[in-house]
N, C-alpha and C positions, 0 to 999 in steps of 0.2 A: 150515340156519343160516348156513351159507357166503354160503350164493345172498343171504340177509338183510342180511349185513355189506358184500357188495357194492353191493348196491342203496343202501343208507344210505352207502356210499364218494361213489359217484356223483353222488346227487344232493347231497353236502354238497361236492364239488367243482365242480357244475353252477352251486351256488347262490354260491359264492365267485368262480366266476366271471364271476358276472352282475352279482354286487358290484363288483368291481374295474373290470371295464367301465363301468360304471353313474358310478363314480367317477371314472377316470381322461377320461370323454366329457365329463362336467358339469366336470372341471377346465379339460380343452381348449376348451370350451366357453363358461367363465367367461373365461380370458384371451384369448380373442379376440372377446368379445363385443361390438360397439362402442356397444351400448345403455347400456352400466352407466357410472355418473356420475360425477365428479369428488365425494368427499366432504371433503375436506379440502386444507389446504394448510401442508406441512412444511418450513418456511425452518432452514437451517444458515451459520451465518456462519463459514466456516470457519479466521480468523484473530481472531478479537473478539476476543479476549485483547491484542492489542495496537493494534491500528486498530479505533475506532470511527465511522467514515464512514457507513458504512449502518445502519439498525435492520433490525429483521424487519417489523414496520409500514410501512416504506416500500417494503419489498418487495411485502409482499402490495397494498400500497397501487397499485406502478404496473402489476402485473397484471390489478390487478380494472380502474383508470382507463381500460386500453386494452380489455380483456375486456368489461366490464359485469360481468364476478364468473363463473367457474370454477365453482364446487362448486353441483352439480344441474344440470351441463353435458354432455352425452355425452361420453366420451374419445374416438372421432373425430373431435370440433367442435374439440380442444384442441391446437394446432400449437405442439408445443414449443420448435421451429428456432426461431419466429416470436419466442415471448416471450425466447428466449437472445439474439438479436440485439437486442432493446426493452431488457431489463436491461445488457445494457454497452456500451447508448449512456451509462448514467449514470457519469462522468468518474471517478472513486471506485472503479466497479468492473474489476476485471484481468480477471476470467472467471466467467462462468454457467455453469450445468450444468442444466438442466430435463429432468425423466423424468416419468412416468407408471404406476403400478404398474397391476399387474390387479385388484387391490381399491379401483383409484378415489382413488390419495394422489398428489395431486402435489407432486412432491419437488424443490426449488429449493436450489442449493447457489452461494455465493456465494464466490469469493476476491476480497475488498479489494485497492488497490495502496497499495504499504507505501512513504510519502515518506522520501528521504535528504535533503534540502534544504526548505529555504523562500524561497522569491525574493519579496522588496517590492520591485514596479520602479513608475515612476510610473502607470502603469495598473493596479496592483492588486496584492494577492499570491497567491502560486501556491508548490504543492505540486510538487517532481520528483521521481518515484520511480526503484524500483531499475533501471529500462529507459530511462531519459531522457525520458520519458513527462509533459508539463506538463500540468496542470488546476490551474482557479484554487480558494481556501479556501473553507474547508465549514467554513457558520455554526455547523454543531452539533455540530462535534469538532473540537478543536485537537492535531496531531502535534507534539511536543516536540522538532525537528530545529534543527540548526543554521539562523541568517538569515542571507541574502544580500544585501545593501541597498546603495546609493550607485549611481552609474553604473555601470547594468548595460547589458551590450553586447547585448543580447536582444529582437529585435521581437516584442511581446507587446501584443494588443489584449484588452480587460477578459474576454474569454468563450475568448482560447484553449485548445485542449486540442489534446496531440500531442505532436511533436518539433519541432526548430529544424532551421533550413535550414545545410549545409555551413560557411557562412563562423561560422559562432557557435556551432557543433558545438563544436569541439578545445577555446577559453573552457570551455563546457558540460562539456567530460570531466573539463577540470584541475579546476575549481572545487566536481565535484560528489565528485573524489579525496578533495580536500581537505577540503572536509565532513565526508566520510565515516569518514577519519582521525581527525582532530578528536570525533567523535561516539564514535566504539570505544577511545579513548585515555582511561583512568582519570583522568590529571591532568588535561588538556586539554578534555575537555571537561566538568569539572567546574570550570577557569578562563575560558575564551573563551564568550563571551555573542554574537558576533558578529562576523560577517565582512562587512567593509565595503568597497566598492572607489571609492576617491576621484577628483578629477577627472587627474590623472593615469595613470589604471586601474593605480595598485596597492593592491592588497590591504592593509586596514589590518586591526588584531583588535582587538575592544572585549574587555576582562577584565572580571573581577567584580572583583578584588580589583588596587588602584591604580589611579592617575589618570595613566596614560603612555599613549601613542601609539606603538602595535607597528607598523610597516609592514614588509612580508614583501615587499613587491615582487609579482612575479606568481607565479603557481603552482610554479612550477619548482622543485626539489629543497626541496620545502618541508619535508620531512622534517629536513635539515639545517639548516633556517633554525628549526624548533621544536626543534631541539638546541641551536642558540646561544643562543635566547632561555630556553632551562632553564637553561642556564651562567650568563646575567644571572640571574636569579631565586635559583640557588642562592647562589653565589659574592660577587655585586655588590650588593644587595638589603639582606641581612644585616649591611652595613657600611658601606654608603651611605645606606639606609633609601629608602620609597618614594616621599620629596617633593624629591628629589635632582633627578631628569630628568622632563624634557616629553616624552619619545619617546624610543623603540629603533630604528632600523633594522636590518634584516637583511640587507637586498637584495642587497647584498654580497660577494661570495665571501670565505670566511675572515673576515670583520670581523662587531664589532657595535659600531657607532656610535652613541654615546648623545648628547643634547641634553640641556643643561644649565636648568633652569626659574629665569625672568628673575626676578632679586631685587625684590620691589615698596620 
């Protein structure tokens, strides 16, 4: 009876382990297989909640364009390096990520570049994200950023994409502060509609609300120059009223200079 319990040991360990091999070969085996196909394609847009630049259809759209079409393709015909470089040539996108599973999904993960700015300069308008990074607007999503408009110090031909060269860098940093300020600021940018720089290259600000002319001067402690122009708003405004002045300057140290609107 002994001798029986053992043999029945044996061979039910014999047989678990012919399982396990069996299984664990046919796995090694499946993930290195370079016969098995691409069956699908799984785009992640990893910021769409707030930039929408790219769809997923355009995605799959410029893979298949340069492919002929992936899925019923070998995965070693599928050079993912290849298509990571192809997807962020498109101006829009910050970084790709392309993989390929053992069951055949190819897995495309996309980050957006998120604009702080919007530049109208006479050849067109252009998007500057969080990296200094220009690419011109994109027909099928508009980024709700502060504009940059008037005589801009920036050589920009209609297809640029990049950075600026040294001499219109430091312009580039102050301007894009300022934006950015502007943008994160509760009152602020729920009043200025626009940053404007005139032929004197200072900064004007267009509001929503009044008919005055803000000129800020250049970027420089601009922090304190939207301190004095809240002192006008609160202070002066309220008892002046808003058809009083043609303009604020700030440019100033310690002043704010108002112009008087000519009596018709």
């Amino acid at each position: 009876m002994f001798r029986k319990i053992l043999i029945y040991l044996g061979v039910t360990v014999t047989l678990a382990g012919l399982a396990g091999y069996f299984y664990f070969a046919t796995t090694l085996y499946n993930e290195k297989d370079p016969m098995q196909t691409c069956r699908k394609i799984d785009v992640v847009l990893l910021d769409s909640l707030e930039n929408k630049f790219v769809t997923e259809q355009e995605v799959i759209g410029i893979v298949t364009d340069y492919t002929g079409g992936v899925i019923g393709r070998r995965r070693d015909s599928i050079n993912t390096s290849t298509l990571e470089k192809l997807l962020d040539q498109r101006s829009a996108v910050k970084k790709s990520q392309v993989s390929i599973t053992r069951d055949g999904k190819l897995n495309i993960e996309i980050t957006q570049r998120r604009p702080v700015l919007r530049i109208q300069s006479q050849n067109g308008g252009f998007y500057v994200d969080d990296t200094k990074y220009i690419f011109p607007l994109v027909e099928t999503f508009t980024s709700y950023v502060p504009i940059v408009s008037g005589n801009i110090p920036l050589d920009l031909d209609a297809s640029h994409r990049g950075t600026v060269n040294d001499n219109s860098k430091s312009w580039l940093d102050g301007i894009m502060e300022l934006g950015s300020y502007i943008d994160n600021h509760p009152f602020w940018s729920a009043q200025i509609e626009q940053i404007y720089i005139n032929q004197n290259n200072d900064i004007q600000l267009a509001t929503r609300v009044g008919d005055i002319e803000i000129i800020l001067g250049d970027y420089k402690d601009y922090k304190e120059k939207l301190d004095k122009l809240y002192t006008f708003y609160k202070n002066i405004v309220p008892v002046e009223g808003w058809d009083k002045y043609s303009s604020v300057n700030l440019k100033y140290k310690g002043q704010i200079i108002c112009k008087l609107k000519k009596r018709k």
